[in-house]
Backbone as CSV, one residue per row, in Angstrom:
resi,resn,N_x,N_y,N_z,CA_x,CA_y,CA_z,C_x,C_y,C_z
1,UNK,56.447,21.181,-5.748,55.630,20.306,-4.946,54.360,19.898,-5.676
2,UNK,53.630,20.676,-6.155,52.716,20.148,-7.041,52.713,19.277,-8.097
3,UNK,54.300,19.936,-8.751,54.695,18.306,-9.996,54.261,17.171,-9.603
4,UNK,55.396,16.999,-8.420,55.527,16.035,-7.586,53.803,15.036,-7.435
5,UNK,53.339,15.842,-6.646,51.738,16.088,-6.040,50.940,15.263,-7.617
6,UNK,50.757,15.852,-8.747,50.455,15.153,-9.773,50.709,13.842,-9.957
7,UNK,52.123,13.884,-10.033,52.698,12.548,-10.686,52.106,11.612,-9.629
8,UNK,52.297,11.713,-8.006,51.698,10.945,-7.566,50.366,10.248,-7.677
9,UNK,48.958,11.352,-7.728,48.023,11.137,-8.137,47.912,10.543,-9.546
10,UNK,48.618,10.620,-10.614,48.451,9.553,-11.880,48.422,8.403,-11.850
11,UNK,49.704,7.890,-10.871,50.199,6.741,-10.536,49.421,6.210,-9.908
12,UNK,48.753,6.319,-8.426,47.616,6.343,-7.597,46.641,5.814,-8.611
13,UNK,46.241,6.493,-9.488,44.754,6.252,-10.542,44.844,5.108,-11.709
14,UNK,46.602,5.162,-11.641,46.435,4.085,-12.755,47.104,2.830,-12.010
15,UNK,46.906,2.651,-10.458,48.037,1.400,-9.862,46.454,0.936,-9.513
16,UNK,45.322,2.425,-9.109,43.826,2.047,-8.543,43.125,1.144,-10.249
17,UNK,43.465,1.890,-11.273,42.527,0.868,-12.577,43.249,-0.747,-12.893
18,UNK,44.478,-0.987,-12.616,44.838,-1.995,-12.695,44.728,-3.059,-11.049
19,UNK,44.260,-2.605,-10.406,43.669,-3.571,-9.514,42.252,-4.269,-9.894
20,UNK,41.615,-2.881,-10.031,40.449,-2.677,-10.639,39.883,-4.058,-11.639
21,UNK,40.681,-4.053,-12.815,41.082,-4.493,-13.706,41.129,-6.122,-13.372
22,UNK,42.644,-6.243,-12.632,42.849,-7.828,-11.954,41.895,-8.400,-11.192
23,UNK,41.120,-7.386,-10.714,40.217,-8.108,-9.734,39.357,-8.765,-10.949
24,UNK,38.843,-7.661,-11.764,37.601,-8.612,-13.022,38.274,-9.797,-13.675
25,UNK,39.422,-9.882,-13.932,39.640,-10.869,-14.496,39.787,-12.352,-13.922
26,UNK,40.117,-12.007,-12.789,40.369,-12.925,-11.429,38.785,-13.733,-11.307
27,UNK,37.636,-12.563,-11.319,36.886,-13.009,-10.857,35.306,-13.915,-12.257
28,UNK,36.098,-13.271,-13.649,35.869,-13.809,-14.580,36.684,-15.246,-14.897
29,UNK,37.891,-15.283,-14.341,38.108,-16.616,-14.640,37.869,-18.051,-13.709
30,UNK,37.709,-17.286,-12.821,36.850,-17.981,-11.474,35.279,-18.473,-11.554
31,UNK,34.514,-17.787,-12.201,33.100,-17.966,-13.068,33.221,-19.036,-14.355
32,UNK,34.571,-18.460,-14.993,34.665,-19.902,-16.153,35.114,-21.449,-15.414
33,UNK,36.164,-21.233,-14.195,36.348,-22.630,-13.996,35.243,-23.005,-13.109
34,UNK,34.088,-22.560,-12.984,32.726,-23.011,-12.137,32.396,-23.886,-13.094
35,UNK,31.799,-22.888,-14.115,31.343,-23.695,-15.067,31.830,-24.964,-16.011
36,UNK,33.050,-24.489,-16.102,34.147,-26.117,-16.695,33.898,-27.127,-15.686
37,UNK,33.686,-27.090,-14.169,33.600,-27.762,-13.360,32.264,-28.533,-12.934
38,UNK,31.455,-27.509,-13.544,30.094,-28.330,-13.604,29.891,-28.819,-14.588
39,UNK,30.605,-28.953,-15.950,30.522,-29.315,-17.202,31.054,-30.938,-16.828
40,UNK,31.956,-30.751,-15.981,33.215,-32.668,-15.805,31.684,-32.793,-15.155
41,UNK,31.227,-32.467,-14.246,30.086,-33.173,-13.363,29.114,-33.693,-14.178
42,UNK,28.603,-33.220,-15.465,27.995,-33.752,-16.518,28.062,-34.676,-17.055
43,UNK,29.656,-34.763,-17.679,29.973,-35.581,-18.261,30.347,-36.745,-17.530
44,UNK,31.038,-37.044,-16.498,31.111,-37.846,-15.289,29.969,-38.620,-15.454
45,UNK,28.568,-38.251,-15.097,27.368,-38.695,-15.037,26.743,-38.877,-16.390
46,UNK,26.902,-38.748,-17.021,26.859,-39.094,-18.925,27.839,-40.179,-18.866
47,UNK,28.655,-40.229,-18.597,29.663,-41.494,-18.858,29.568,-42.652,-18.484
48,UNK,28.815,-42.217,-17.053,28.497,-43.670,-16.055,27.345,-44.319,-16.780
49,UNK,26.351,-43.527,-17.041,24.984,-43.679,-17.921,24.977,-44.704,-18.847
50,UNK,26.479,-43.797,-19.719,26.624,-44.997,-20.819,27.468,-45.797,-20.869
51,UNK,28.558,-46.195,-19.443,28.524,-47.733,-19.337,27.457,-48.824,-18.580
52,UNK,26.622,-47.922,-18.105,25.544,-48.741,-17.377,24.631,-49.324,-19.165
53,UNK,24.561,-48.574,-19.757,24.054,-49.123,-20.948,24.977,-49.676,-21.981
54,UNK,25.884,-49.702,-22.044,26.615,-50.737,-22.620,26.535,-52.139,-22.054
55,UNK,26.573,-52.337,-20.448,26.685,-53.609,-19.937,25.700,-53.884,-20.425
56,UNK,24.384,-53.310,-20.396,23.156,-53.879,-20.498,23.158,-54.536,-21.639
57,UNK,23.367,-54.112,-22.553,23.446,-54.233,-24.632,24.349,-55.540,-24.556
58,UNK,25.114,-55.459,-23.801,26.384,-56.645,-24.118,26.317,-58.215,-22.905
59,UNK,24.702,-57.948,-22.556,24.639,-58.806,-21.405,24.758,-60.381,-22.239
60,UNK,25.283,-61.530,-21.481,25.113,-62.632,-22.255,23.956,-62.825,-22.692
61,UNK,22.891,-63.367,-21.580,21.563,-63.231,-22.044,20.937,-62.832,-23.337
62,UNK,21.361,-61.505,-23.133,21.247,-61.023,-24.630,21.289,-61.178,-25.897
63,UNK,22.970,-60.955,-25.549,23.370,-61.797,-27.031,22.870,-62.928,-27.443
64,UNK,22.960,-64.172,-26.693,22.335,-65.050,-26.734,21.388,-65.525,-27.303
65,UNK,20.292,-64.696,-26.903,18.774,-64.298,-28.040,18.983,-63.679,-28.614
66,UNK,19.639,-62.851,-28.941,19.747,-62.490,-30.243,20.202,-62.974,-31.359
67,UNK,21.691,-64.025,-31.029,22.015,-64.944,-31.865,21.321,-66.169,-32.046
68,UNK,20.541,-66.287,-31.647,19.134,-67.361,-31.652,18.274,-66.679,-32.689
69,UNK,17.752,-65.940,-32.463,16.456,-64.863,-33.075,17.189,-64.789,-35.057
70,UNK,18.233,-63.836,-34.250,18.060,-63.115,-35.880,19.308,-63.849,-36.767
71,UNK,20.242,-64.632,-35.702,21.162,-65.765,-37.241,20.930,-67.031,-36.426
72,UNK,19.767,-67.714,-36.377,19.351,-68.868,-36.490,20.604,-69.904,-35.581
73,UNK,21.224,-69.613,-34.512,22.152,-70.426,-33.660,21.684,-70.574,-32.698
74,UNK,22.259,-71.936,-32.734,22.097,-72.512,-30.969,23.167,-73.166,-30.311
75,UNK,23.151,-73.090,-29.141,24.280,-74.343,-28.270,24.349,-75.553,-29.145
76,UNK,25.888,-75.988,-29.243,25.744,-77.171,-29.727,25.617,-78.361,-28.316
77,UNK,25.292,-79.419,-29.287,24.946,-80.586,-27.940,26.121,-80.675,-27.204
78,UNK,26.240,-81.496,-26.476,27.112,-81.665,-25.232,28.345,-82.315,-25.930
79,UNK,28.109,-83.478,-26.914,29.129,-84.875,-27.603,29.146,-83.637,-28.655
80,UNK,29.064,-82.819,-28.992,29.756,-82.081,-30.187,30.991,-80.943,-29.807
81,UNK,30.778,-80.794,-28.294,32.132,-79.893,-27.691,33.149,-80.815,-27.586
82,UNK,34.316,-79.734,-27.925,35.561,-80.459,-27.659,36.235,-79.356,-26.846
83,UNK,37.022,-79.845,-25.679,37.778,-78.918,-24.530,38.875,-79.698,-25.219
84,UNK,39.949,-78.368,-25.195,41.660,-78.239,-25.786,41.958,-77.292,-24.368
85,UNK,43.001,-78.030,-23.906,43.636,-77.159,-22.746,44.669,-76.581,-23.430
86,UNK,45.389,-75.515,-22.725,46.596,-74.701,-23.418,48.038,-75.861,-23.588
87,UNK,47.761,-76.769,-22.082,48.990,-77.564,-22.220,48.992,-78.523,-23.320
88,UNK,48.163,-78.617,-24.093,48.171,-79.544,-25.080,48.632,-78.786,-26.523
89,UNK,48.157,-77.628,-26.338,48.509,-76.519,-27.754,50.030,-76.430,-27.659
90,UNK,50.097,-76.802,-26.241,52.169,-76.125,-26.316,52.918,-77.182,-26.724
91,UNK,52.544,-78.305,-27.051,53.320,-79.821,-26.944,53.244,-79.827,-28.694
């Protein structure tokens, strides 16, 4: 009866360290996907940031003066445009 009595108690101590055990890991990997999760929330909001500043950079306006400013262009006059419709490219 005491064998017995042992073996039980081993088992008991080592079924009690592997709970033990699962629980930390459970609750360590639960702490990492917090943080991965507040990391997307970062970047999410970093991303929006920098398409809000891309539109800005790429506004016509912009360009515009800038291709004025720094390579010397402008609109051409009105009698110097020529409109080509597609139905004419296909013929």
């Amino acid at each position: 009866m005491t064998r017995l009595n042992l073996i039980l108690f081993f088992v008991l101590i080592l079924v009690s360290l592997s709970i033990v055990t699962s629980q930390h890991k459970a609750r360590k990997l639960y702490f990492e996907l917090e943080q991965q999760q507040a990391l997307g929330k970062q970047y999410d909001t970093e991303y929006g940031q920098l398409q809000l500043e891309q539109s800005t950079w790429a506004m016509h306006s912009r360009v515009e003066e800038l291709a004025a400013k720094r390579l010397n262009m402008q609109v051409p006059d009105a009698k110097r445009i020529q409109v080509i419709s597609l139905e004419d490219m296909a013929r």
